[in-house]
C-alpha positions as CSV (number, residue, x, y, z in Angstrom):
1,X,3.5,3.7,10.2
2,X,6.1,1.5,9.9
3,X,9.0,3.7,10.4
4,X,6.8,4.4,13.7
5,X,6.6,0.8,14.4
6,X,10.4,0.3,14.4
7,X,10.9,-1.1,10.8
8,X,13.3,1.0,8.1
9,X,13.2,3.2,5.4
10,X,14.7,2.9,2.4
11,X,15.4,7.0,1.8
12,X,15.8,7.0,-1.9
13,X,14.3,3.8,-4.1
14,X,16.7,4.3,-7.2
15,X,19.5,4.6,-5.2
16,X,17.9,0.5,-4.0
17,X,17.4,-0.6,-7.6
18,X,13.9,0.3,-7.3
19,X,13.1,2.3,-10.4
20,X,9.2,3.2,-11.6
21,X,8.0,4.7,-8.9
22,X,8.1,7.9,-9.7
23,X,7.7,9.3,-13.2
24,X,8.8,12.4,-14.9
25,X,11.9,14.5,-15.3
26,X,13.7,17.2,-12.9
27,X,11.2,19.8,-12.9
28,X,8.7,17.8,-14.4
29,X,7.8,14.8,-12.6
30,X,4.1,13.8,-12.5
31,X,2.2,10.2,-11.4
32,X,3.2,7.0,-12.7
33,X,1.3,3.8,-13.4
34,X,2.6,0.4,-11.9
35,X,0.5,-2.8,-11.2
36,X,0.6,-3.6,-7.4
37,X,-0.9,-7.0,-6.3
38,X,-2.0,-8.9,-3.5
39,X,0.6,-10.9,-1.9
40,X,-1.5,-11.9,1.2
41,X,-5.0,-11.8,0.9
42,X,-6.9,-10.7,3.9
43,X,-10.7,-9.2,4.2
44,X,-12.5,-6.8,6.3
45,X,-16.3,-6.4,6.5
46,X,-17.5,-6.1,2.9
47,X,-13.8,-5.8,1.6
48,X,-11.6,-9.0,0.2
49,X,-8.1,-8.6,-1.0
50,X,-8.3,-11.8,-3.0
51,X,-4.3,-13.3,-3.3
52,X,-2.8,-12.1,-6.9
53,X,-5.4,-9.7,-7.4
54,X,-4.2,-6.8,-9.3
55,X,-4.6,-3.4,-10.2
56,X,-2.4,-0.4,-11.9
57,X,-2.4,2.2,-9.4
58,X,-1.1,5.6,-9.5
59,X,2.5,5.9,-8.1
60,X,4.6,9.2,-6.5
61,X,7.6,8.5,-4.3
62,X,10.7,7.8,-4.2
63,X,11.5,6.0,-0.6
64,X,9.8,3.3,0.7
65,X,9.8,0.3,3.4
66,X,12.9,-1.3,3.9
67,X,12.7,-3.9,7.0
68,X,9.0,-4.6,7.6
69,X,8.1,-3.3,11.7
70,X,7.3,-6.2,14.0
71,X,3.5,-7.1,13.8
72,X,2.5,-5.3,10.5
73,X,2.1,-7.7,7.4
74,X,3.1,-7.0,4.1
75,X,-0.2,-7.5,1.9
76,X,0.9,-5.7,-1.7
77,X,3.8,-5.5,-4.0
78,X,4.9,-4.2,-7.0
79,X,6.4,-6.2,-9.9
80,X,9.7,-5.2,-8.4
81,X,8.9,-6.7,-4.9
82,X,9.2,-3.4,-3.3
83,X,6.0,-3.5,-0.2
84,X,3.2,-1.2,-1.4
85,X,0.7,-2.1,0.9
86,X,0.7,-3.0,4.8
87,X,-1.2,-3.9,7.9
88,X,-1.5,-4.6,11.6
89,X,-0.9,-8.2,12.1
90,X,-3.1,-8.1,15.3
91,X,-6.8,-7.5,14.1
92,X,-8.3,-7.6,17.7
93,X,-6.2,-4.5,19.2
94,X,-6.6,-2.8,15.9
95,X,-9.2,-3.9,13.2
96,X,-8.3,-1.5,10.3
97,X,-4.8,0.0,10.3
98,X,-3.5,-0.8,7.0
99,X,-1.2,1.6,4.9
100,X,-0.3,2.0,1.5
101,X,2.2,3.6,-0.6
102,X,0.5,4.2,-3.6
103,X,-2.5,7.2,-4.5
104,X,-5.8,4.9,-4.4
105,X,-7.4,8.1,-4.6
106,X,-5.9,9.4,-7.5
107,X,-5.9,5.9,-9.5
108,X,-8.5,4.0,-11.6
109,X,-11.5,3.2,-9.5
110,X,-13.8,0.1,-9.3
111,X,-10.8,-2.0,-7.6
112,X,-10.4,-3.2,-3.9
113,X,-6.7,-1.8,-4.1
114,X,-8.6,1.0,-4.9
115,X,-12.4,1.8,-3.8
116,X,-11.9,-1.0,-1.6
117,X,-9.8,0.9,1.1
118,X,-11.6,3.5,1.6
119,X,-15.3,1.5,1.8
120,X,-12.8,-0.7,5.0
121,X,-11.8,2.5,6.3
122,X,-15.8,3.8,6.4
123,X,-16.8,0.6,7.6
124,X,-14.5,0.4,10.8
125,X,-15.2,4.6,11.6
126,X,-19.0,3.4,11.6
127,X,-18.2,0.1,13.6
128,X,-16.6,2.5,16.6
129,X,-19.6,4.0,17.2
């Protein structure tokens, strides 16, 4: 999305100083756990991403966004200030397009950074109808 939306890449995060963001050794790399949290809150139907609201999410990659694209918003970060969670500045043109970079599927439930997503992304299917 926001390679697509003319904003940058950063191809390798180690190679940035961004270490913990993917776990393992050669040959053996599974998920890692990292807090992301709420850097600007925002809310959509029954969601609220509250600001410096946290969870430990489930983390597997090694590149990430470099230069943010014109009209997304950065909304979530890790500890390490690398963005871990964006969205479409312009809510009226597109009410939920909001990415993250983390596995809120594959990380500890019963969070908005977590369930919370996918109830938004149920909510605007159901509204274009």
């Amino acid at each position: 999305m926001n390679v697509h939306g003319g904003g940058t890449l950063r191809p390798h995060l180690p190679d940035d100083g961004f270490e913990g963001h993917r776990g393992g050794a050669p040959g053996d790399t599974r998920d890692t756990l990292h807090p992301v949290v709420v850097t600007a809150p925002w809310s959509y139907g029954s969601g609220h991403w509250l600001a410096r609201e946290t969870a430990s999410v489930v983390s597997h990659h090694h590149q990430g966004i470099g230069m943010l694209a014109p009209g997304f918003i950065a909304w979530a970060e890790a500890p390490d200030g690398l963005i871990e969670g964006i969205r479409w500045s312009d809510t009226a043109s597109a009410s939920y397009l909001v990415g993250v970079q983390y596995h809120p599927e594959r990380s500890l439930g019963g969070s908005p950074l977590t369930d919370g997503l996918g109830v938004g992304l149920l909510e605007a299917a159901a509204a274009r109808h």
